[in-house]
PDB file of the backbone (N, CA, C, O) and the ligand in Angstrom, with CONECT records:
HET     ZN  A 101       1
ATOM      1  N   UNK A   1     -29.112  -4.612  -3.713  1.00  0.00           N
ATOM      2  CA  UNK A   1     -27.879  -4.129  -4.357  1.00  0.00           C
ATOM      3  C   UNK A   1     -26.730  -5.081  -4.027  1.00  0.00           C
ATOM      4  O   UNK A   1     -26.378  -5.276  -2.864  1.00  0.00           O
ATOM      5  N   UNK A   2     -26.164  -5.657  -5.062  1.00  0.00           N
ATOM      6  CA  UNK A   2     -25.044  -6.589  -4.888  1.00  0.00           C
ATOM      7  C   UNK A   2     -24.033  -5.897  -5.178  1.00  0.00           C
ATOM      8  O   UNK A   2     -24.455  -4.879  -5.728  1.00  0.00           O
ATOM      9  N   UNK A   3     -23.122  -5.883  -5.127  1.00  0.00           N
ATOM     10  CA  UNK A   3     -21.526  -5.302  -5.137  1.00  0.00           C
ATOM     11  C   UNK A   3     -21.036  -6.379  -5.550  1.00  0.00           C
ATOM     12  O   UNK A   3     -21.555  -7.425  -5.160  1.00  0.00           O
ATOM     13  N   UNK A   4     -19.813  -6.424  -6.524  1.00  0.00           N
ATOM     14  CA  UNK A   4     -19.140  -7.024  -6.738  1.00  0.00           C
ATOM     15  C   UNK A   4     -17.578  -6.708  -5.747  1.00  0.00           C
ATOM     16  O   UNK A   4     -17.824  -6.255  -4.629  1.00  0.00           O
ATOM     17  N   UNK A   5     -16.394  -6.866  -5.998  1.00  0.00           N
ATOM     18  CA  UNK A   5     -15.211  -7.260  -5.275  1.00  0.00           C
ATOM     19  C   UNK A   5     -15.355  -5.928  -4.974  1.00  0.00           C
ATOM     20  O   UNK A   5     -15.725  -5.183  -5.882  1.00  0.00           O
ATOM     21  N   UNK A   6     -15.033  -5.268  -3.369  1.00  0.00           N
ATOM     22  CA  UNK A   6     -14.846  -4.236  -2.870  1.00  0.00           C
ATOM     23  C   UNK A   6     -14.040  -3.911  -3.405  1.00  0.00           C
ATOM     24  O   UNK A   6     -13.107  -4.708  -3.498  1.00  0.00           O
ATOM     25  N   UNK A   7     -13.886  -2.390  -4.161  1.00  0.00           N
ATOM     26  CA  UNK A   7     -12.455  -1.476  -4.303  1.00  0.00           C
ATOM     27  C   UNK A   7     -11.547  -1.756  -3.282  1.00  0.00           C
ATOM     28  O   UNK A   7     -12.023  -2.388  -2.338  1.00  0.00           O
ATOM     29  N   UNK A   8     -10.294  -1.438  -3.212  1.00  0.00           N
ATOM     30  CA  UNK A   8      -9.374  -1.135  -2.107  1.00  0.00           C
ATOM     31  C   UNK A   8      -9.488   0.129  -2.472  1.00  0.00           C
ATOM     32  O   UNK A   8      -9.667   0.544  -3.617  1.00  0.00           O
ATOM     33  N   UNK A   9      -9.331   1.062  -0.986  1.00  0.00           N
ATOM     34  CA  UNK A   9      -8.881   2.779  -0.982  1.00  0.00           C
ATOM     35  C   UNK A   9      -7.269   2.549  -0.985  1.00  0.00           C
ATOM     36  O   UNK A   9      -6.542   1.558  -0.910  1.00  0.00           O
ATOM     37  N   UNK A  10      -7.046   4.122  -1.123  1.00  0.00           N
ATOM     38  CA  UNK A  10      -5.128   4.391  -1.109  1.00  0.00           C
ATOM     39  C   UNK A  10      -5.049   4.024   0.342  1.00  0.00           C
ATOM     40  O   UNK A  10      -4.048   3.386   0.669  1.00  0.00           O
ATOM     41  N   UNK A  11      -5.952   4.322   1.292  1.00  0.00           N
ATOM     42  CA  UNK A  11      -5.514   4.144   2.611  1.00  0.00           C
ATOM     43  C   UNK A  11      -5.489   3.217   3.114  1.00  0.00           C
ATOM     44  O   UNK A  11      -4.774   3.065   4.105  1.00  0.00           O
ATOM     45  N   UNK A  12      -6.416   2.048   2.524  1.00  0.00           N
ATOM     46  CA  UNK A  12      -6.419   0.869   2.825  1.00  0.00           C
ATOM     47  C   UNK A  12      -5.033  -0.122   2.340  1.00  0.00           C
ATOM     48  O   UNK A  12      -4.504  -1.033   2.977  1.00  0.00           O
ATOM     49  N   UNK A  13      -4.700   0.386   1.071  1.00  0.00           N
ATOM     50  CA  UNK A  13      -3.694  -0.092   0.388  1.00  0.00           C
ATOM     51  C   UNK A  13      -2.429   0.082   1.385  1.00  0.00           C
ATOM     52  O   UNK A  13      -1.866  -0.895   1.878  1.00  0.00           O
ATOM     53  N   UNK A  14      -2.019   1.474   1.646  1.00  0.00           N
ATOM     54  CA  UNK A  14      -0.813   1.428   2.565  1.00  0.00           C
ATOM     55  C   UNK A  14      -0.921   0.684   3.728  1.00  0.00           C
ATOM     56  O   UNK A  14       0.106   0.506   4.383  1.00  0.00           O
ATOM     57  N   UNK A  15      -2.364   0.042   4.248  1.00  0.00           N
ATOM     58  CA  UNK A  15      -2.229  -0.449   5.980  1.00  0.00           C
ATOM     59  C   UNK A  15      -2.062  -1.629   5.691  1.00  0.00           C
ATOM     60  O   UNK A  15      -1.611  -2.405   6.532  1.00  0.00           O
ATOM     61  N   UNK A  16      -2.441  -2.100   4.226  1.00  0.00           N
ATOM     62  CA  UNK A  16      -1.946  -3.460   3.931  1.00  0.00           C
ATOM     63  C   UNK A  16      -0.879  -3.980   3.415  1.00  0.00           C
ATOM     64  O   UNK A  16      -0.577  -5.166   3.546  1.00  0.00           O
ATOM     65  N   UNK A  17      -0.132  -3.023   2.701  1.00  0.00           N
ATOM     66  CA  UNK A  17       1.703  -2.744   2.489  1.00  0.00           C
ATOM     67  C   UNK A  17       2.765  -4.128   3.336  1.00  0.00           C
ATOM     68  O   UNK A  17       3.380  -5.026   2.761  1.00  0.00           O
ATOM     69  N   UNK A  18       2.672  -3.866   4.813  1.00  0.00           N
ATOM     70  CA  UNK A  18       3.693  -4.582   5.242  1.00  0.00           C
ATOM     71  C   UNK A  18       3.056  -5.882   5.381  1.00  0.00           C
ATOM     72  O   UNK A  18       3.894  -6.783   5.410  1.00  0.00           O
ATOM     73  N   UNK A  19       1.921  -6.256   5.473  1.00  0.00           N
ATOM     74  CA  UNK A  19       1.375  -7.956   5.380  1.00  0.00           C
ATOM     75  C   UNK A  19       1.783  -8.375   3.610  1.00  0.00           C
ATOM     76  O   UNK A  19       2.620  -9.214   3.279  1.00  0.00           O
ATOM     77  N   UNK A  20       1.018  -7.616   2.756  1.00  0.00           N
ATOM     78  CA  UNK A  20       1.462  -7.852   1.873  1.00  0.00           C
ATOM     79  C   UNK A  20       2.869  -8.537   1.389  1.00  0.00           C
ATOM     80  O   UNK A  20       3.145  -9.643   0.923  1.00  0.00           O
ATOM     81  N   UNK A  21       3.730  -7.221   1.753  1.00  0.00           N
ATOM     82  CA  UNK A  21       5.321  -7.912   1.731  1.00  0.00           C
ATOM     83  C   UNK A  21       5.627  -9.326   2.552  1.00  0.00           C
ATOM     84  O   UNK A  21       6.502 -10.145   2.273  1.00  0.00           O
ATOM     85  N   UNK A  22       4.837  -9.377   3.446  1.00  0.00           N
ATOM     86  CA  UNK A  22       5.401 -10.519   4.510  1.00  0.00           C
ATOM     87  C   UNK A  22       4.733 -11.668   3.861  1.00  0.00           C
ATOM     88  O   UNK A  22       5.091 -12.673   4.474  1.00  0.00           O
ATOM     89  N   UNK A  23       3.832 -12.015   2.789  1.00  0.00           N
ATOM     90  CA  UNK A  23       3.329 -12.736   2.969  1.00  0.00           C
ATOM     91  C   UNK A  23       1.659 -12.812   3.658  1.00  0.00           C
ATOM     92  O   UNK A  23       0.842 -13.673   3.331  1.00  0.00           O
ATOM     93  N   UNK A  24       1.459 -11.958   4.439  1.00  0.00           N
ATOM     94  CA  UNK A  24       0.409 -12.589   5.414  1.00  0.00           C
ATOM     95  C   UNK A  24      -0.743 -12.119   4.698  1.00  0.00           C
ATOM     96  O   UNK A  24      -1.297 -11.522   5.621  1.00  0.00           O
ATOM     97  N   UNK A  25      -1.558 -11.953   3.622  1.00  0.00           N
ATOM     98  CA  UNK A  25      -2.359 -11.305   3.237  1.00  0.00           C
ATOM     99  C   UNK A  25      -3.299 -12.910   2.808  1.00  0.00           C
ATOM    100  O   UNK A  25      -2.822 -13.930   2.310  1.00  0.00           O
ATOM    101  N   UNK A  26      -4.852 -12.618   3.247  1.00  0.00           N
ATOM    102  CA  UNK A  26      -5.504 -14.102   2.789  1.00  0.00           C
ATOM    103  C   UNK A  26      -5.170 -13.467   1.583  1.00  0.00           C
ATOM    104  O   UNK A  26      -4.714 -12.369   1.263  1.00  0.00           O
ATOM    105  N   UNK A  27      -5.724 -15.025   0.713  1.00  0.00           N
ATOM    106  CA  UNK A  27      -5.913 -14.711  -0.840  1.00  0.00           C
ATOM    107  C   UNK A  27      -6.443 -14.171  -1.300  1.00  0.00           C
ATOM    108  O   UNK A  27      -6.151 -13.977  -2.480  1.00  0.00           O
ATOM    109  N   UNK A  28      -7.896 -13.361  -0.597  1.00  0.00           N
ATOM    110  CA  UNK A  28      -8.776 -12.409  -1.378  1.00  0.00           C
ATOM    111  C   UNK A  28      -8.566 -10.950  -1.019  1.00  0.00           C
ATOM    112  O   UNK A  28      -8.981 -10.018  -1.708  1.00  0.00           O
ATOM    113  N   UNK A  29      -7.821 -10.812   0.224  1.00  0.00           N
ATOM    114  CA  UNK A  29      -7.103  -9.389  -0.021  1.00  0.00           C
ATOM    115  C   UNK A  29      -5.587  -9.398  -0.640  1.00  0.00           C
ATOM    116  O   UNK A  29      -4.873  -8.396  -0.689  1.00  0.00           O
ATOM    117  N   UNK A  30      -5.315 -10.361  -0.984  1.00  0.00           N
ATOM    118  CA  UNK A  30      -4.286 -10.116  -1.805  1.00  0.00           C
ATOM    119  C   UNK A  30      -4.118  -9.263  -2.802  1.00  0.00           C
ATOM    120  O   UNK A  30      -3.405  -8.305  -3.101  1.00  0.00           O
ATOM    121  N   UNK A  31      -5.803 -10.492  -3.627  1.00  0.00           N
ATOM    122  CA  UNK A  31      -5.995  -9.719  -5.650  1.00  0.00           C
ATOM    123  C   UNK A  31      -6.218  -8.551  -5.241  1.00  0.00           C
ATOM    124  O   UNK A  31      -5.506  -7.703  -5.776  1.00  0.00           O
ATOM    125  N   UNK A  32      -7.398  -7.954  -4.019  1.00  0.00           N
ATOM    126  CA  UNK A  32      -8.046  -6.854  -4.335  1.00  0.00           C
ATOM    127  C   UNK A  32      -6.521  -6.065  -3.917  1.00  0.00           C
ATOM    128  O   UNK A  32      -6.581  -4.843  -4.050  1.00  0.00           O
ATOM    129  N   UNK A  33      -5.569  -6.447  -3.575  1.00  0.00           N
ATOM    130  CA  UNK A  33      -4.247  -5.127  -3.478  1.00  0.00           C
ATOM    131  C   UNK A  33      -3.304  -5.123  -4.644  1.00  0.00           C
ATOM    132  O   UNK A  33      -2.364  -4.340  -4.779  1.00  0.00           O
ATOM    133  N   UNK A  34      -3.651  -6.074  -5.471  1.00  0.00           N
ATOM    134  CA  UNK A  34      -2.981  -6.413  -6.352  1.00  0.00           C
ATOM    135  C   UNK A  34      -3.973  -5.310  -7.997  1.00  0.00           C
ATOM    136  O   UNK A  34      -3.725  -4.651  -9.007  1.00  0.00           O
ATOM    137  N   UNK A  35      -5.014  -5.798  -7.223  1.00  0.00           N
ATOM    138  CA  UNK A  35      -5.829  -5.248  -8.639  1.00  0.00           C
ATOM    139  C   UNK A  35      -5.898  -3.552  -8.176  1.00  0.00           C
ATOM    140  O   UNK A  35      -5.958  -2.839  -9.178  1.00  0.00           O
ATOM    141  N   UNK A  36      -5.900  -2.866  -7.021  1.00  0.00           N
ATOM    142  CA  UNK A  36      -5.511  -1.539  -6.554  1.00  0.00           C
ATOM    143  C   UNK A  36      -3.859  -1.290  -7.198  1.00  0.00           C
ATOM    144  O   UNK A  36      -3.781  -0.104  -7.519  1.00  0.00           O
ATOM    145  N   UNK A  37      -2.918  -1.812  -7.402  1.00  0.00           N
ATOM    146  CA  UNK A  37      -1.760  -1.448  -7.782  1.00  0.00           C
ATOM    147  C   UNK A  37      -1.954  -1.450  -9.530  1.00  0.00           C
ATOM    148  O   UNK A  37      -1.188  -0.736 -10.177  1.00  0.00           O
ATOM    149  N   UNK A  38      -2.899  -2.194 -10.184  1.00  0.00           N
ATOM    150  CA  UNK A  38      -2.763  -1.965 -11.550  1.00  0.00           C
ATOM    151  C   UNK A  38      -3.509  -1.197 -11.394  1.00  0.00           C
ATOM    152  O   UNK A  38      -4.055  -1.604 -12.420  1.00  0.00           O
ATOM    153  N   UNK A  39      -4.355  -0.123 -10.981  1.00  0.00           N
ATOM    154  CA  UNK A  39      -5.001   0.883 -11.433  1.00  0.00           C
ATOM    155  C   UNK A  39      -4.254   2.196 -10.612  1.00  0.00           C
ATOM    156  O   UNK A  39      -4.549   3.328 -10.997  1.00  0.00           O
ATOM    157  N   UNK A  40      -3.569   2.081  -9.812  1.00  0.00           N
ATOM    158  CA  UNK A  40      -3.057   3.067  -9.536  1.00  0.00           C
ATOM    159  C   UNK A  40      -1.644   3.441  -9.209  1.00  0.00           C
ATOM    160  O   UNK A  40      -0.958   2.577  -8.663  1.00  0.00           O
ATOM    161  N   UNK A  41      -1.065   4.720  -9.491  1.00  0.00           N
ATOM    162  CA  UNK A  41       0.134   4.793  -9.799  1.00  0.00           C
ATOM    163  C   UNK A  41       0.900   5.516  -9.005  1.00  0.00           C
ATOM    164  O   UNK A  41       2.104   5.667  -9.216  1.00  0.00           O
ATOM    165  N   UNK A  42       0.055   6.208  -7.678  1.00  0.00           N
ATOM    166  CA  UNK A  42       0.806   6.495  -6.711  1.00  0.00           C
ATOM    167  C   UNK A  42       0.969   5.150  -5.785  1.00  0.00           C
ATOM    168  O   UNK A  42       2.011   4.925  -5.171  1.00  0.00           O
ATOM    169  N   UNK A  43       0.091   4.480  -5.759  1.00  0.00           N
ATOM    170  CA  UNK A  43       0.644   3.334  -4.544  1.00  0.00           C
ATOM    171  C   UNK A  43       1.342   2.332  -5.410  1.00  0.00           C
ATOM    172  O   UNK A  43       1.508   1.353  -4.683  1.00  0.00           O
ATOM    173  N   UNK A  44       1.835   2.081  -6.598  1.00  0.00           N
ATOM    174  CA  UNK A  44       2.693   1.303  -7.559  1.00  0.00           C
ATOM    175  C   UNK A  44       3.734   2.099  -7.073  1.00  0.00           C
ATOM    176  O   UNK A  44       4.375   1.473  -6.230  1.00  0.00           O
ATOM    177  N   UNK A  45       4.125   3.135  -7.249  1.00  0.00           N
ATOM    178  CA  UNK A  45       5.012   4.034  -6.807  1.00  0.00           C
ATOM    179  C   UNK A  45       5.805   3.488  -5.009  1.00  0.00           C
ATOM    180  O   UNK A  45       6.817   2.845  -4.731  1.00  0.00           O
ATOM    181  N   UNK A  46       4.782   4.111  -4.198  1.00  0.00           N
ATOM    182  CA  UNK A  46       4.553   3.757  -3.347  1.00  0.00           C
ATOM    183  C   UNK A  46       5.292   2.269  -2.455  1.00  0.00           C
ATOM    184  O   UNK A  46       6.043   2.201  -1.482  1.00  0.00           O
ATOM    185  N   UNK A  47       4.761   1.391  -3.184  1.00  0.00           N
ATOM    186  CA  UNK A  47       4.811  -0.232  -2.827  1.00  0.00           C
ATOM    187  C   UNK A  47       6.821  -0.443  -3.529  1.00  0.00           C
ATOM    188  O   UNK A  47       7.766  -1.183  -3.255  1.00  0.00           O
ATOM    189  N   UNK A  48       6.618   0.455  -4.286  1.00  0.00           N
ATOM    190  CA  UNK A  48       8.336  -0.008  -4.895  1.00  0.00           C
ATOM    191  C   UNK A  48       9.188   0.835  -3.809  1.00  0.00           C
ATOM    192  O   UNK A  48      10.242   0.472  -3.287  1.00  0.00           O
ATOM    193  N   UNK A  49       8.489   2.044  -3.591  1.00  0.00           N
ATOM    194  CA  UNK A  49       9.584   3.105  -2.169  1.00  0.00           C
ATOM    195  C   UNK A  49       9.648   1.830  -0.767  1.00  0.00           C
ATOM    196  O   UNK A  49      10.462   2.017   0.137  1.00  0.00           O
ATOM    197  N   UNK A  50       9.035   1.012  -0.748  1.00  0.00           N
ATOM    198  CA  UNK A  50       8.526   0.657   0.695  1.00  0.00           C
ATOM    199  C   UNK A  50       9.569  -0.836   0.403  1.00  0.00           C
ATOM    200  O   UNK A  50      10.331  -1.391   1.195  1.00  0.00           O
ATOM    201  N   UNK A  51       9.213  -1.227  -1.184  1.00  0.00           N
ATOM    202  CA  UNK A  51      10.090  -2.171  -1.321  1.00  0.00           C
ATOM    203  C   UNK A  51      11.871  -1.934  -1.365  1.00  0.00           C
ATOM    204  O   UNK A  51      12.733  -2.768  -1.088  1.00  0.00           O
ATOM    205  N   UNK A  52      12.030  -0.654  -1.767  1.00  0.00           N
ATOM    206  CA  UNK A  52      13.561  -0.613  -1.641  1.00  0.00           C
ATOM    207  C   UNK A  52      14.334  -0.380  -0.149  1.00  0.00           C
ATOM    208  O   UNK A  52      15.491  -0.638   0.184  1.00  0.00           O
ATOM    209  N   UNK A  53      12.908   0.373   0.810  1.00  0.00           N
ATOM    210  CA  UNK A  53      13.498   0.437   2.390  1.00  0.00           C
ATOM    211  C   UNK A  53      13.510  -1.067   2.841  1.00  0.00           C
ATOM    212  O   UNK A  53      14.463  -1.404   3.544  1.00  0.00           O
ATOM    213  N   UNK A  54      12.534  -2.046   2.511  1.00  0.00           N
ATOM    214  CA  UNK A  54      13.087  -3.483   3.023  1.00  0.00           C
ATOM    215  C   UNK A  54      14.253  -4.057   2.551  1.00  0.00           C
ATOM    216  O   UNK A  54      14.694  -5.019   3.180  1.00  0.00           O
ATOM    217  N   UNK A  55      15.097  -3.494   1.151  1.00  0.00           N
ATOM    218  CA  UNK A  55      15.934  -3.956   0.717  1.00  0.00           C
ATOM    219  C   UNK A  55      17.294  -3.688   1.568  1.00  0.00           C
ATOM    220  O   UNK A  55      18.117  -4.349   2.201  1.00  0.00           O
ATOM    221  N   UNK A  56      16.997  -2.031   1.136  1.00  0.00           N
ATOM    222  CA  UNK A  56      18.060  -1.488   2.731  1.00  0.00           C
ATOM    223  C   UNK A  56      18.646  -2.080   3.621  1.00  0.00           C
ATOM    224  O   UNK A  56      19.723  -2.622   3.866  1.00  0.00           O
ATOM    225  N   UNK A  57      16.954  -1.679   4.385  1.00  0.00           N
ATOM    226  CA  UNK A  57      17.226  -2.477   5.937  1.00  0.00           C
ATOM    227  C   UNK A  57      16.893  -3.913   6.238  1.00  0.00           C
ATOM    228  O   UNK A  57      16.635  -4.191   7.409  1.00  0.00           O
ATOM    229  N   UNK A  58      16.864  -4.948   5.237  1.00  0.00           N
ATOM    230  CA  UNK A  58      16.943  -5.935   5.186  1.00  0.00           C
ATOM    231  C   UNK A  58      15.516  -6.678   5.656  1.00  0.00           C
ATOM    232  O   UNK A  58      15.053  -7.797   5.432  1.00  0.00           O
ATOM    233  N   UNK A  59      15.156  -5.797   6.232  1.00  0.00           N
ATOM    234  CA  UNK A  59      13.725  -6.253   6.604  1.00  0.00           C
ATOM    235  C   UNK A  59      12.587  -4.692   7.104  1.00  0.00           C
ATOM    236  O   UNK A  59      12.811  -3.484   7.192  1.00  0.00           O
ATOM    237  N   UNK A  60      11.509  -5.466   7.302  1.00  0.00           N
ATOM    238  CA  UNK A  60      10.220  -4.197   7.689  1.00  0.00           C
ATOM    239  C   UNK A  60      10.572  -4.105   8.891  1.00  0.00           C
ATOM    240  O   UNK A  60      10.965  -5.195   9.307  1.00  0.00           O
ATOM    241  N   UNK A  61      10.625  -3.011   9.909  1.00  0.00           N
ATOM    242  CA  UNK A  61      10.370  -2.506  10.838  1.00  0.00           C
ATOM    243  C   UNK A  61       9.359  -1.907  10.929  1.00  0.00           C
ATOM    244  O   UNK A  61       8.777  -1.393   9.974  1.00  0.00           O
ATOM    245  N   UNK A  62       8.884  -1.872  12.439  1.00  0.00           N
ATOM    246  CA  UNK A  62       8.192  -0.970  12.643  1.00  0.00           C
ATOM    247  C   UNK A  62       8.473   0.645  12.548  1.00  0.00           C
ATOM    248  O   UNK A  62       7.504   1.404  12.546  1.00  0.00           O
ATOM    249  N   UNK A  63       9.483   1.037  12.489  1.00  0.00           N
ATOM    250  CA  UNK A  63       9.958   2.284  12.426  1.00  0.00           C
ATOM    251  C   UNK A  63      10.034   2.413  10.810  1.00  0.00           C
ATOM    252  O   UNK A  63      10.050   3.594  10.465  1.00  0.00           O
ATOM    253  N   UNK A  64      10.074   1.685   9.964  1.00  0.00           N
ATOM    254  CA  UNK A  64      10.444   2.264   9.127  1.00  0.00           C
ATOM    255  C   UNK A  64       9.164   2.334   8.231  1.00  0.00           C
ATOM    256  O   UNK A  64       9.084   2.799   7.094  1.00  0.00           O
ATOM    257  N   UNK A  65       7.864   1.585   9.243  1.00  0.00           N
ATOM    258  CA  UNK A  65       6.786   2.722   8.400  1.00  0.00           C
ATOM    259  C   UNK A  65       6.026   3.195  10.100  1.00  0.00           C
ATOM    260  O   UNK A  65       5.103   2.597  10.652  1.00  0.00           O
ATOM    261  N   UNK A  66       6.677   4.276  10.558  1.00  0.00           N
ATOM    262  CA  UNK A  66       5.761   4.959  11.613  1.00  0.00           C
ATOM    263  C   UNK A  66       4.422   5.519  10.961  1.00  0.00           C
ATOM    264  O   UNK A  66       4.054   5.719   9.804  1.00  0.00           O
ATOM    265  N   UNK A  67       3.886   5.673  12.162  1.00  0.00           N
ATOM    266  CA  UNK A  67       2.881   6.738  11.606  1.00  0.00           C
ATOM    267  C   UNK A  67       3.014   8.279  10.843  1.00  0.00           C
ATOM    268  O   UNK A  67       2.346   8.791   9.944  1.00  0.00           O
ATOM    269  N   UNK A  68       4.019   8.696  11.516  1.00  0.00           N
ATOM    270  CA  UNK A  68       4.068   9.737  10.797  1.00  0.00           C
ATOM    271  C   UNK A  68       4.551   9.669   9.330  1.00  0.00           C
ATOM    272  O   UNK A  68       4.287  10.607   8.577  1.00  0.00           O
ATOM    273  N   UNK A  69       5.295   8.523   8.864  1.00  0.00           N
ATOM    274  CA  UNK A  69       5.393   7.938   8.182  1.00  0.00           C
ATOM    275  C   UNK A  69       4.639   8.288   7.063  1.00  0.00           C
ATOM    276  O   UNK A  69       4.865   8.996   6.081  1.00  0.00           O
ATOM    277  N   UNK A  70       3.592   7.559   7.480  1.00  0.00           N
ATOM    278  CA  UNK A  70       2.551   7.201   7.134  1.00  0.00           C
ATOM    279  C   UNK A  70       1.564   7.912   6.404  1.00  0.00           C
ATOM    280  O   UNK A  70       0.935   7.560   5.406  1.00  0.00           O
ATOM    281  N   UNK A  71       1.506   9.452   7.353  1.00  0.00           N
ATOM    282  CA  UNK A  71       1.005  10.361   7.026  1.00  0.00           C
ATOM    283  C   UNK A  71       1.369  11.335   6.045  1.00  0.00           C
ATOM    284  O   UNK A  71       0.588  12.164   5.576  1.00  0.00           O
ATOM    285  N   UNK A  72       2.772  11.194   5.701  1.00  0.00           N
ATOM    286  CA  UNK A  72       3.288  12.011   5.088  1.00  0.00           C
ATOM    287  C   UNK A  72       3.151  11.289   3.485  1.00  0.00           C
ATOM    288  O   UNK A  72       3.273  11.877   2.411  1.00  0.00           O
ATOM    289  N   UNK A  73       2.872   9.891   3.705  1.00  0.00           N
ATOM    290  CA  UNK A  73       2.665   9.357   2.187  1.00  0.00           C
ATOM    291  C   UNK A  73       1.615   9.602   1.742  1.00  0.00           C
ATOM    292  O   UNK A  73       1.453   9.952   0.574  1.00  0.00           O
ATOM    293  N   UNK A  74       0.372   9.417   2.880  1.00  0.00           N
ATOM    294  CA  UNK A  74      -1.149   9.469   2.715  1.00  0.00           C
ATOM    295  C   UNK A  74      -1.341  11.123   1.884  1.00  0.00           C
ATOM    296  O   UNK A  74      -2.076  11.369   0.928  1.00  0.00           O
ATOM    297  N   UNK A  75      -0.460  12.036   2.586  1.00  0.00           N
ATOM    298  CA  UNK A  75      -0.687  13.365   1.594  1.00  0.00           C
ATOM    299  C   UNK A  75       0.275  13.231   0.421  1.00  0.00           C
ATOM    300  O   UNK A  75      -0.132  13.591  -0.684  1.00  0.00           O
ATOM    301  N   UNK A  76       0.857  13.004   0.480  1.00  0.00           N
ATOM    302  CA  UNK A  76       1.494  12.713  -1.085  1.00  0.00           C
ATOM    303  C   UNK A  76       0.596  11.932  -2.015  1.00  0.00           C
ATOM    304  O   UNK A  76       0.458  12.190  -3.211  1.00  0.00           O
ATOM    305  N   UNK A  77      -0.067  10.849  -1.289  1.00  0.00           N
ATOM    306  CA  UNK A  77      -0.915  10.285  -2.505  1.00  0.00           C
ATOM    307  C   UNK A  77      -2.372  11.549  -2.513  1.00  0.00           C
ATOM    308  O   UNK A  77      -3.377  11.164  -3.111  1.00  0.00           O
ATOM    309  N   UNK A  78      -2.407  12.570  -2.047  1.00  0.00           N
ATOM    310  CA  UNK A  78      -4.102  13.206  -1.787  1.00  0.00           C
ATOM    311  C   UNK A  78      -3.702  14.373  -3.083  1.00  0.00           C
ATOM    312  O   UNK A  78      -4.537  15.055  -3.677  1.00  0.00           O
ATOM    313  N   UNK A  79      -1.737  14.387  -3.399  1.00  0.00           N
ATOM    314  CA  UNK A  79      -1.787  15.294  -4.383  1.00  0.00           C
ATOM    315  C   UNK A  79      -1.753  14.629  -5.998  1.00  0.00           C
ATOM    316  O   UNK A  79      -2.091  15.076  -7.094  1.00  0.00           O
ATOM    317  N   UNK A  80      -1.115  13.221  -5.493  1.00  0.00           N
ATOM    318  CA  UNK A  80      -0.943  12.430  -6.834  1.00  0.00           C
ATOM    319  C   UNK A  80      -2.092  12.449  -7.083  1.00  0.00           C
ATOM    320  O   UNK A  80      -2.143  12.893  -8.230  1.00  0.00           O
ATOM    321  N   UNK A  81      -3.716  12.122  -6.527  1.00  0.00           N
ATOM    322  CA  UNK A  81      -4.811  12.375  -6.471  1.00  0.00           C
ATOM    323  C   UNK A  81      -5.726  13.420  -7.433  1.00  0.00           C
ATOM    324  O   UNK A  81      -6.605  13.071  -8.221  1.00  0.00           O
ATOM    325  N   UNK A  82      -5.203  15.020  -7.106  1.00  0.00           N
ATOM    326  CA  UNK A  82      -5.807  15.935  -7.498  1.00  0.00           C
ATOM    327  C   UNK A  82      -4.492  16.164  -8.539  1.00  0.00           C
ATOM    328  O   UNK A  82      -3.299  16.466  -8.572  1.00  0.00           O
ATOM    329  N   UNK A  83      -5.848  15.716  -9.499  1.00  0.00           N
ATOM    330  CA  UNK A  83      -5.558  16.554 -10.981  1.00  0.00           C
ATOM    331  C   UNK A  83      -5.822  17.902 -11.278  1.00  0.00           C
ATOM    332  O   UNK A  83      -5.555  18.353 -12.392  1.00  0.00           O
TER     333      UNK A  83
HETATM  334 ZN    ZN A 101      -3.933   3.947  -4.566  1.00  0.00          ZN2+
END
């Protein structure tokens, strides 16, 4: 069984959020976060909320994605989820 390009999950997508923004993402987790944002519309959502707190605060902190953070998006995307 061959697989082609691993899916990204929603959860994977948010832990890759702040590399993403920074830059630090190799090139092949880039597409696959890139090709996760054209198919989905809570972490498109998502990636623009995360982009206007770097605008804010001028940069990523660690605080400004805590874990709890974190968690509270992860259930927001489990309802964008259930149809
Ligand atoms: Zn997603």
């Amino acid at each position: 069984m061959s697989q082609q390009v691993e899916q990204l999950s929603c959860r994977e997508f948010v832990e890759l959020v702040t590399d993403y923004l920074e830059g630090a993402l190799p090139e092949e987790e880039r597409l696959r976060f890139e090709d996760h944002i054209s198919r989905c519309d809570g972490c498109t959502a998502y990636l623009e909320q995360i982009r206007q707190t770097v605008a804010v605060a001028g940069r990523l902190t660690e605080d400004s994605l805590s874990p709890d953070a974190e968690r509270v998006l992860l259930d927001a995307f489990r309802d964008w989820h259930r149809t």
